[in-house]
C-alpha positions in Angstrom: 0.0 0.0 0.0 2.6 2.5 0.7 4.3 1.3 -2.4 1.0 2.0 -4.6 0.8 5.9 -2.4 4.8 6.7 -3.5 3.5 5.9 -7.6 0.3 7.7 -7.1 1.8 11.2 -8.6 3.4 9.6 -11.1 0.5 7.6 -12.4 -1.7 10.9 -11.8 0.8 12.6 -14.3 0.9 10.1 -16.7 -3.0 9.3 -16.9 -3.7 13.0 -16.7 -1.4 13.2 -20.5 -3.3 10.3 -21.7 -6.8 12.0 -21.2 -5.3 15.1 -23.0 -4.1 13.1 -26.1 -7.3 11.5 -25.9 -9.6 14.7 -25.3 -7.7 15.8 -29.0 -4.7 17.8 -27.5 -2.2 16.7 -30.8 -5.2 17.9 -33.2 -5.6 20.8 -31.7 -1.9 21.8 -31.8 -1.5 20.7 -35.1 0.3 22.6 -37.2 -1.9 22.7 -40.0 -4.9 23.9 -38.0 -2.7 26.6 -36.2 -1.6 27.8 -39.8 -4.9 28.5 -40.3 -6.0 30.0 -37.1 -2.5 32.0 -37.2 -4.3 35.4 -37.3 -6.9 34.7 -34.6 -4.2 33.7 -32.6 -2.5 37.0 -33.2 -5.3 38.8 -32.3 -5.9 37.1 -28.9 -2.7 37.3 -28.0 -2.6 41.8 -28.6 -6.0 42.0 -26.7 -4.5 39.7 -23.8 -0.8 40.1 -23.9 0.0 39.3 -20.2 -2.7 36.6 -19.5 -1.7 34.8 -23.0 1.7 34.3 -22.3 1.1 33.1 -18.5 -1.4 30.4 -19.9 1.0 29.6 -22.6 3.6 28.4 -19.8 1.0 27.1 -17.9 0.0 24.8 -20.6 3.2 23.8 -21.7 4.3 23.1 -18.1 1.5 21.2 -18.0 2.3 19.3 -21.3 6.1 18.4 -20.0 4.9 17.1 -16.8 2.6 14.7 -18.0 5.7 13.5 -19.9 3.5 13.1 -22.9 5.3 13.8 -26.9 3.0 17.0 -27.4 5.5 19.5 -26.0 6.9 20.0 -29.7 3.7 21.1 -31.0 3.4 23.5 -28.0 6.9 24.9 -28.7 6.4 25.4 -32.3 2.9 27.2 -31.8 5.2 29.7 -29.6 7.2 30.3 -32.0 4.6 30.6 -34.5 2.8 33.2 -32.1 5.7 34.8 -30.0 8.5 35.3 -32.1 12.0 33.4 -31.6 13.2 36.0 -28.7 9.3 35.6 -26.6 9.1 32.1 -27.9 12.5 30.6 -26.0 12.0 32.5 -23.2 8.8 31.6 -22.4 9.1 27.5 -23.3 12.4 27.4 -21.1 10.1 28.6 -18.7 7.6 26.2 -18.8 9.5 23.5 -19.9 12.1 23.5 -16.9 9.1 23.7 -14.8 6.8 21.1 -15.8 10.0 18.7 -16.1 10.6 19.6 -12.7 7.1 18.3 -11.4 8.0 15.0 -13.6 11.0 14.6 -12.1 10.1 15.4 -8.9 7.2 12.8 -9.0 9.0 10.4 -10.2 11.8 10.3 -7.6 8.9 10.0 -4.8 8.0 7.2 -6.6 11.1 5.4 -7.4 13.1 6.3 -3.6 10.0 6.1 -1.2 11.6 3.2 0.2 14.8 1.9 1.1 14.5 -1.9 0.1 17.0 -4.5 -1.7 17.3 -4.2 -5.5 18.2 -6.7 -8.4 21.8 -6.7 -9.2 21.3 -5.1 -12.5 19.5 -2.0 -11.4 21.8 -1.6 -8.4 24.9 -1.9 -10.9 22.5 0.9 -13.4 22.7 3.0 -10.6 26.5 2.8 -9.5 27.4 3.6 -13.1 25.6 6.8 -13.2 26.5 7.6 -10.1 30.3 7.2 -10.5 29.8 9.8 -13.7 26.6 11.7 -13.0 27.2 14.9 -14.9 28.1 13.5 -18.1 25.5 10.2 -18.8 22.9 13.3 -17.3 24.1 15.7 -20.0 24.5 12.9 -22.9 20.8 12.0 -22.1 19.5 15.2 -22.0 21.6 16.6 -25.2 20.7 14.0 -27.7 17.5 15.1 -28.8 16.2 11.6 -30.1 15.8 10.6 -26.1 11.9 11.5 -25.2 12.3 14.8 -22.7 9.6 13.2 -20.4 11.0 10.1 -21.0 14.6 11.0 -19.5 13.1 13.3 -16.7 12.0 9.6 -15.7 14.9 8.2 -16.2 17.2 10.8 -14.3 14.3 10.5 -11.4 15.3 6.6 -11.7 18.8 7.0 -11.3 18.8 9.4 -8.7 19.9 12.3 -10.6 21.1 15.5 -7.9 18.0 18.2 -8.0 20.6 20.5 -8.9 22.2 18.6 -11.7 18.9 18.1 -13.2 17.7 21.8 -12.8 20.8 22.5 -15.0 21.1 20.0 -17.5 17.1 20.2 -18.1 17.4 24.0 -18.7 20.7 24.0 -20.6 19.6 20.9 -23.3 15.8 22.3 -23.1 16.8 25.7 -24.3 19.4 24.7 -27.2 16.5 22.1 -27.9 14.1 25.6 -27.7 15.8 27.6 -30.0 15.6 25.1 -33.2 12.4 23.9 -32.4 11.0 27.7 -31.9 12.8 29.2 -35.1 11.0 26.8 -37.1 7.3 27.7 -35.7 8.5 31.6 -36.4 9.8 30.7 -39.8 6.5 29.1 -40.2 4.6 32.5 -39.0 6.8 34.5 -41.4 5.8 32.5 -44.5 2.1 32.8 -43.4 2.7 36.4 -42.8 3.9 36.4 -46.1 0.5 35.1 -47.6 2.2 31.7 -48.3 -0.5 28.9 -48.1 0.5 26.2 -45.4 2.6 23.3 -46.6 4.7 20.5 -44.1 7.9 21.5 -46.6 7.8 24.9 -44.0 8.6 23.0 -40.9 11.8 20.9 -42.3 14.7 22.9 -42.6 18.5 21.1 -43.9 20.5 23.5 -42.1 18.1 22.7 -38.6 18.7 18.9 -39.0 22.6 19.8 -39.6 22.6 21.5 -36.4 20.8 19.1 -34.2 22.9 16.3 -35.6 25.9 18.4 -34.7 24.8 18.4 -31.1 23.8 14.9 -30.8 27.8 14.5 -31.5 28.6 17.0 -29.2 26.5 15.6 -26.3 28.9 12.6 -26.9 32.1 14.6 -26.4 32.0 14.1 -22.3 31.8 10.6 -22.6 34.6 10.2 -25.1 36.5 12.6 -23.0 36.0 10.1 -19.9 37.3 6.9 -21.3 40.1 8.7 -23.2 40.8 9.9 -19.1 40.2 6.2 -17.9 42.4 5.1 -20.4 45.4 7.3 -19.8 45.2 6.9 -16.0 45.3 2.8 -16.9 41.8 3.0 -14.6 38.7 0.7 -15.3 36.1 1.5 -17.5 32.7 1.8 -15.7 
């Protein structure tokens, strides 16, 4: 029973992401239909400058907590709406703090109590925790890892508060500033009087640069078994 209590914010996050993908969350973020809505969106957003851009971060901190893959779509419709400047600054927001609320749910969850563990997870753990900073920053800078997903992960492995705070917020807003520039592109082309078309939201030089810091995010590893291996230590 007070295993099923520790899971219960957990399970309350993820069920509460289900009923939003259910309740049409992804069709209502879609880009195509937020192309087409672009200038009532505008419009809302003049009349109700400060209230839209609070319930923007309210919605995307909602969106990262329930660890769902819908935080994209929120992202690009900042960008498509705020601008790349507005856009980052108000997703880092809101996506540092609804990972937060993940993470933080999901290290009640997974540390609530002190018990024996199978070899292999306790083994898991010691690696990560012999070399936290750089299998935290590898997982959150390669950006084919699920954000939610990870936030898990880290909660799992017993990620520091601090470490996570930092890695979340630095990986989050390089992720932020690709993803954004493409929903502003996208608002510039509709600005434009260009009719809506998927070609808008793929751009070369974007896929160069995230594939450029997938192999950067691998740089600390490389740098710790080219250290292991010069001091003659062990590889962990």
């Amino acid at each position: 029973m007070k295993r099923l209590r520790a899971l219960l914010p957990l399970l309350a996050l993820l069920s509460l992401g289900v009923a939003l993908l259910a309740g049409g969350l992804g069709h209502r973020l879609a880009p195509a239909r937020l192309a087409a809505e672009h200038a009532l969106w505008l419009d809302l957003v003049a009349a109700n400058p400060l209230l839209s851009r609070l319930a923007y971060v309210a919605l995307l901190t909602l969106v990262t907590a329930t660890g769902i893959p819908a935080s994209i779509l929120v992202i690009l419709a900042g960008g498509l709406i705020y601008g790349e400047v507005q856009g980052v600054l108000l997703s880092s927001v809101g996506l540092t703090l609804g990972s937060l609320i993940l993470f933080l749910a999901g290290r009640y969850a997974f540390h609530a109590e002190h018990q024996s563990e199978p070899a292999l997870v306790d083994r898991l753990r010691h690696g990560f925790a012999v070399h936290p900073v750089h299998y935290t920053l590898f997982l959150r800078f390669v950006p084919v890892f699920p954000f939610g997903g990870v936030s898990v992960a880290l909660a799992w492995l017993g990620c520091p508060l601090w470490l996570f705070l930092l890695a979340t917020w630095l990986g989050g807003t390089l992720m932020l500033v690709f993803e954004t520039a493409v929903g502003a592109d996208l608002g510039r082309h509709l600005h434009a009087g260009q009719p809506f078309n998927w070609s808008m939201l793929i751009d070369a030089q974007m896929i160069v640069a995230l594939s450029a810091l997938a192999l950067l995010s691998l740089l600390p590893l490389g740098y710790r078994r080219w250290q292991a291996r010069k001091h003659g230590s062990p590889r962990t």
